[in-house]
C-alpha positions in Angstrom: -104.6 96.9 -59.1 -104.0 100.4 -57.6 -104.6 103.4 -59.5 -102.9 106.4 -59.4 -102.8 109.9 -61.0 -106.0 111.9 -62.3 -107.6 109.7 -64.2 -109.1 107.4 -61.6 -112.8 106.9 -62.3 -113.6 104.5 -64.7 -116.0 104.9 -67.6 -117.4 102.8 -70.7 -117.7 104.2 -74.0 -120.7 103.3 -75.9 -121.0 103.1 -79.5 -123.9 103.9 -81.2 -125.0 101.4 -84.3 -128.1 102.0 -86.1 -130.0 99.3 -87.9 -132.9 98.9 -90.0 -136.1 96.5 -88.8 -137.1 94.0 -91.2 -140.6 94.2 -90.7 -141.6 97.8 -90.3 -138.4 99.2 -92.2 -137.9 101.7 -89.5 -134.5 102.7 -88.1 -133.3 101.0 -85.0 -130.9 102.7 -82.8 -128.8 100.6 -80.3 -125.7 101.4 -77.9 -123.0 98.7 -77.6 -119.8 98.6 -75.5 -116.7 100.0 -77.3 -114.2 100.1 -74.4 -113.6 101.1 -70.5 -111.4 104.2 -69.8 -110.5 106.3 -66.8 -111.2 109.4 -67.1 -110.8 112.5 -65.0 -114.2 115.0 -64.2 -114.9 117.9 -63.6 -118.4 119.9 -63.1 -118.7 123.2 -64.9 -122.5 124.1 -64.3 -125.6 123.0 -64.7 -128.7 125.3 -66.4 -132.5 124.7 -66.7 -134.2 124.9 -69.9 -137.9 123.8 -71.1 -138.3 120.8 -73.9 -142.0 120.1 -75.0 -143.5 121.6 -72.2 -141.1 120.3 -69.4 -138.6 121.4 -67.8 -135.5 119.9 -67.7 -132.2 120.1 -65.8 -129.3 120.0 -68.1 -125.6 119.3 -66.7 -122.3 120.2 -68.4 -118.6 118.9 -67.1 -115.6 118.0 -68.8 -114.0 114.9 -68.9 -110.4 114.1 -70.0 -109.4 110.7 -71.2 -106.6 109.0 -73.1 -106.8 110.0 -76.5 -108.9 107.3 -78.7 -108.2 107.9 -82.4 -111.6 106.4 -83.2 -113.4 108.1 -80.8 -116.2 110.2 -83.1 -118.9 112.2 -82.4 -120.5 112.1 -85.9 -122.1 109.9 -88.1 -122.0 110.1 -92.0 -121.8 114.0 -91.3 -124.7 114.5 -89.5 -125.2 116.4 -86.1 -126.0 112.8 -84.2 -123.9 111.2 -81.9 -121.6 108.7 -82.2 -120.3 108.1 -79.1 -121.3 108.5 -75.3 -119.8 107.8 -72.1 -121.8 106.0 -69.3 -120.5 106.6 -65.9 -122.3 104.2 -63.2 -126.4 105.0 -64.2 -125.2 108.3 -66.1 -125.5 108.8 -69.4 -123.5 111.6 -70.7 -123.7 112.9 -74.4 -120.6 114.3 -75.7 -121.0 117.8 -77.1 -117.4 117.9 -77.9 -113.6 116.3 -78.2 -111.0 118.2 -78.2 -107.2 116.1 -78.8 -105.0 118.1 -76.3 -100.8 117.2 -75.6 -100.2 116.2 -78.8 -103.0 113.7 -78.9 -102.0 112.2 -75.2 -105.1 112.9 -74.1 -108.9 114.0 -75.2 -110.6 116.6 -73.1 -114.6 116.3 -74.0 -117.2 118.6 -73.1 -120.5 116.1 -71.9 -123.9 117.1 -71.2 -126.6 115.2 -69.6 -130.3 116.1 -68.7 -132.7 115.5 -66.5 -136.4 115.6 -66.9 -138.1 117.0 -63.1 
């Protein structure tokens, strides 16, 4: 099959399901496959911050896809994610979707770090 256009690099999006174990009563978080997409990237910048004592490289691009009406970032209303996109080895979290050309497409914001 030959692709064509921007949207040539192929991605999954994971879902994330969160279950409770039967023995400790703990939450459980897991990451399933919800579906492949191409997707066109871009790199904005990349910053370094500290997180417990470390300091870690976070990455920001931007990433346009097809639009995906399920495609959430939240989870009964709270600030975890929903959904990330796995490119290759990279984990990206999405920080934020934005529906653009009258919901043609979806232009996200990811963000991924790196511990050094």
């Amino acid at each position: 099959m030959s692709i064509n256009g921007e949207h040539t690099r192929r991605v999954i999006l994971q879902k994330r399901t969160v279950s409770q174990d039967p023995d400790s009563g703990q939450k459980v978080e897991s990451w399933g496959v919800d579906r492949s997409l191409y997707a066109n990237f871009w790199d904005r910048h990349s910053r370094q911050g500290h997180s417990d004592g470390q300091i870690i490289t976070i990455q920001d691009t931007r990433c346009r896809v097809r639009y995906v009406p399920q495609l959430d970032r939240r989870v009964d209303n709270q600030a975890e994610v929903n959904n990330r996109i796995l490119d290759g080895d990279v984990v990206w979290e999405i920080t934020s979707i934005v529906p653009e050309a009258r919901r043609k497409y979806q232009l996200m914001t990811l963000e991924r770090k790196d511990d050094n």
